[in-house]
N, C-alpha and C positions, 0 to 999 in steps of 0.2 A: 571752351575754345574762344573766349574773347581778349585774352591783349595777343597782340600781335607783334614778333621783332622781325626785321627784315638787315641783313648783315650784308652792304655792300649797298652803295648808296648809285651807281652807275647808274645806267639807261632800264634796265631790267628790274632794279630796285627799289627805282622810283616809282617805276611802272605799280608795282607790286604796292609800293604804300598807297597807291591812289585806291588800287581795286581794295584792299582792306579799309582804308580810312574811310571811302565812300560807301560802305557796309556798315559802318558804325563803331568799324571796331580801332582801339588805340593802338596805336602804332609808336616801338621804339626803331628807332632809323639808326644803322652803325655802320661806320668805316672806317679801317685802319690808316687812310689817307687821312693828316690834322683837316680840320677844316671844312675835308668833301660833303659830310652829311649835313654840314650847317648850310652850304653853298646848294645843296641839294632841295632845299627846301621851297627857294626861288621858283625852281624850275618843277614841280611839282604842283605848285598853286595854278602856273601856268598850262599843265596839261590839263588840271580841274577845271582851269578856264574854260578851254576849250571843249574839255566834255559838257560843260552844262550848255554851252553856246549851242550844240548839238541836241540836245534834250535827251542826251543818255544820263545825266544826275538834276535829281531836281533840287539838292542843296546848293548851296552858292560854294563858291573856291574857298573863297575866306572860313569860312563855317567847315569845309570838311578837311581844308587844312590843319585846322587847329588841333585835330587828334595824332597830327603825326608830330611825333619830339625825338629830339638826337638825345644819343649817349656818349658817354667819352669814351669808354671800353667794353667791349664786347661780351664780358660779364654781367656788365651792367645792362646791355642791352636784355638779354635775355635769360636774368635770374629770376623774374616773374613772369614767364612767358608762357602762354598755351601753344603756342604754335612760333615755329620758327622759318621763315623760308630766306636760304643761301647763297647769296650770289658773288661769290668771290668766282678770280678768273679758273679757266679751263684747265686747270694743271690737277694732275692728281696727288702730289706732293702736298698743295697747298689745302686740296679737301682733306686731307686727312689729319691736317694741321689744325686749323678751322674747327674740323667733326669733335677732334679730340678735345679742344676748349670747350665747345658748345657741350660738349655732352658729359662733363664735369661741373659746368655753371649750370645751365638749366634744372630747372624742378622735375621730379623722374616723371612725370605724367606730361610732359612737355614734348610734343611732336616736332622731330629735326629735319626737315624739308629740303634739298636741293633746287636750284633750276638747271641742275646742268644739264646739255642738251648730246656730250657723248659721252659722260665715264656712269655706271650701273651703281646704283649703291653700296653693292656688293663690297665694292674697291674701296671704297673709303670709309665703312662701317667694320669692316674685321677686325675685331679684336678687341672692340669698343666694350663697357661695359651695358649701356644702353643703345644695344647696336639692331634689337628690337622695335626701336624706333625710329629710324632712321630710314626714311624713304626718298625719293626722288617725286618733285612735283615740277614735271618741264613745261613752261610755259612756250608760246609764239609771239615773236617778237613785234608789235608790242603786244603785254599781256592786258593791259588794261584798255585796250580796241580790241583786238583778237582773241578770243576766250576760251580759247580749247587747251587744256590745261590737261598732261599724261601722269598720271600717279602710276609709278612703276618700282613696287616694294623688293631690298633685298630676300633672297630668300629665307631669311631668318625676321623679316620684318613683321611684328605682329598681325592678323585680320583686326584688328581691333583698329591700329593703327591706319591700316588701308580703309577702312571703312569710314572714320570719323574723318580722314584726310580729303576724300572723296567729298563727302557730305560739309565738308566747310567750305570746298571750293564751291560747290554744286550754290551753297547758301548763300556765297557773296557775287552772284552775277557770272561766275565761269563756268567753263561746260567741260567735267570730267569727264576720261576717261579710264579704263585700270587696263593695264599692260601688266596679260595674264604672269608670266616668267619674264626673266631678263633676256633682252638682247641687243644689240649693238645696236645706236643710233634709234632704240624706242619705235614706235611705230612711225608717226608722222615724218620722220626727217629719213627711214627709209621708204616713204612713198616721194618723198619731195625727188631723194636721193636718183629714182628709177627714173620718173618724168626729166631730169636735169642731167641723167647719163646720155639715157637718148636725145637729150634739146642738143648735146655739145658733139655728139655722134653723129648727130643730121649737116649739123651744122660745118662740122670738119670737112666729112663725104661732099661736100657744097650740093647738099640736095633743094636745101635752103637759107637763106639769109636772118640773120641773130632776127632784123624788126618783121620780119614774115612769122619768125616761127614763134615770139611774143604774141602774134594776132591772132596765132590756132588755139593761145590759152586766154587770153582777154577778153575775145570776141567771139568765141566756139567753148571749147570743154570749162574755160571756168565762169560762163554762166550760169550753165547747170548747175558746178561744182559750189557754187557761192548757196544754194540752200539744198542740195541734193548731195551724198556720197556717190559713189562709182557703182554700190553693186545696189541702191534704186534706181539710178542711173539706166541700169540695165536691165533692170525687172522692168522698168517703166519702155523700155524700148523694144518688147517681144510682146506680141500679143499675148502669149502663150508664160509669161514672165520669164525668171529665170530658168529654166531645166527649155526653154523653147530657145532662149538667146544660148544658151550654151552647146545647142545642138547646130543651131543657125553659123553661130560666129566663131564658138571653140575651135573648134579644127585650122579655121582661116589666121584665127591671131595667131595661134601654139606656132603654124609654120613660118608667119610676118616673122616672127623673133629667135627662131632656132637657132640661127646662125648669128645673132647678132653678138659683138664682141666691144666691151668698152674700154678703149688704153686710156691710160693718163693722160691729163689734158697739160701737152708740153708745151713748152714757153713762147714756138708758132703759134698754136690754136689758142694761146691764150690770149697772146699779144693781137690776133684777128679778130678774135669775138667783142677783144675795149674797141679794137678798132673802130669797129661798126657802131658799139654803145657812143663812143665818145661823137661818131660823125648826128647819132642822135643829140645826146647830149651833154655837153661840157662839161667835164670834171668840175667847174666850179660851181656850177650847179646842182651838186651832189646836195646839198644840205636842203637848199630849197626843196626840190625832187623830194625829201624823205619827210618834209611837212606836209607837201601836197599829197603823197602816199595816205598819210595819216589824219589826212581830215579828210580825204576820200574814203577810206573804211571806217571813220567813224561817220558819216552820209548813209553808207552802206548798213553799218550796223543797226544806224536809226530804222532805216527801210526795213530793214526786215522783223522789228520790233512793231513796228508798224503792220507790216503783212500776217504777223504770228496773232493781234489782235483780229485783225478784220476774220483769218481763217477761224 
């Protein structure tokens, strides 16, 4: 499992050479765009910048850039490949397009990786002849800050395959998980999915305002949440742990939410919720905003690389 291609040279792909390239491992870079993977390579050294500025890598940009190189075609990317991860867009059309080159070019022991974040492997592996291999590795945006990484195999995908998948993310700095069966939107984006029905359902009802109800996750549940899951969370909040908080607060949440009912969020409640972000802040501060995002979880990350030595 050491050369590495990575197909789609965008935000996610890049993302993805740094976290291989900074593992050691050589990286081919491909995109169907002329030019993107070469232009891609700019902005890569530059996130390496910034991670070593951080003391998440302790090689320099220069040095861990050097492992990653473009290809012209996508054969070429990944006709020597152990490992393949996919980032071409959201369509399933197009994965199946994609799956079906990759999986005539590649070496049969060659592992076909997705990042997509709602279609199941299932959908764009059928029929394939190495369709055995063919799993989904969903990263969080970014993946080279954010390390939790869902390996969620079709059901014809080999253990073999789910296991060394695992274990190569686990080996280059990300933190897998395995997503037992397939289901819709994977695990992570349907917990994102529940907390974000209810933030836009608070928020319609005017029980409270878009930057109020930011400060219940910033400053309250995603403290905890940034080194604790939900059910330590809760073990850790009962004397008695879990079977003592389920007897405590079960009953009380089950009837908070019986009734609660999520409609689509129509072109009102959508146009109210920018409202409020934008009276925070300006659309053209969009870009800014998502660098400071990201060098505040890479801070973060530092910290608790930090904390995981001291404990």
């Amino acid at each position: 499992m050491e050369k590495v291609a990575i197909i789609g040279s965008g935000l996610i792909g890049r993302a993805w050479a740094m976290v291989f390239a900074r593992a050691g491992h050589p990286v081919k870079l491909y995109d169907a765009a002329p030019g993107a993977a070469e232009k891609a390579l700019a902005l890569i050294k530059e996130g390496l910048e910034e991670l070593h500025e951080f003391g998440l890598i302790g090689e320099s940009a220069d040095v861990v850039v050097q492992r990653v190189t473009t290809a012209g075609t996508l054969a070429d990317a990944v006709k020597d490949a152990d490992y393949v991860q996919e980032n071409t867009s959201e369509k399933l059309d197009v994965k199946r397009e994609v799956y079906r080159q990759m999986d005539e070019a590649a070496p049969a022991h060659c592992i076909l990786a997705s990042s997509t974040s709602t279609i199941p492997a299932s959908r764009f592996s059928e029929g394939l002849k190495g369709r055995h291999r063919c799993i989904v590795a969903h990263p969080v945006n970014p993946p080279h800050i954010v390390p939790i990484v869902e390996i969620s195999p079709a059901p014809w995908t080999s253990p073999d395959v789910v296991a060394k998948t695992r274990a190569l993310h686990d080996k280059v700095g990300q933190v897998a998980i395995t997503v037992k069966k397939e289901i819709e939107g994977f695990i992570l984006n349907r917990l994102q999915a529940a907390l974000l029905l209810e933030s836009w359902r608070l928020v319609k009802e005017d029980y409270v305002s878009v930057e109020d109800l930011d400060k219940c996750i910033k400053d309250g549940l995603g403290l905890r949440w940034s080194f604790m899951g939900p059910f330590e969370t809760i073990d850790l909040n009962a004397p008695g742990g879990v079977p003592d908080y389920a007897k405590r607060y079960g009953p009380v949440l089950h009837g908070m939410m019986s009734n609660t009912k999520n409609d689509p969020w129509d072109d009102a409640l959508v146009a109210k919720v920018d409202g409020e972000r934008r009276k925070i802040m300006p659309q053209g501060k969009h870009a800014e905003r998502e660098a400071w995002r990201d060098r505040r979880l890479m801070a973060l990350i530092a910290h608790k690389r930090l904390m995981q030595i001291k404990d």
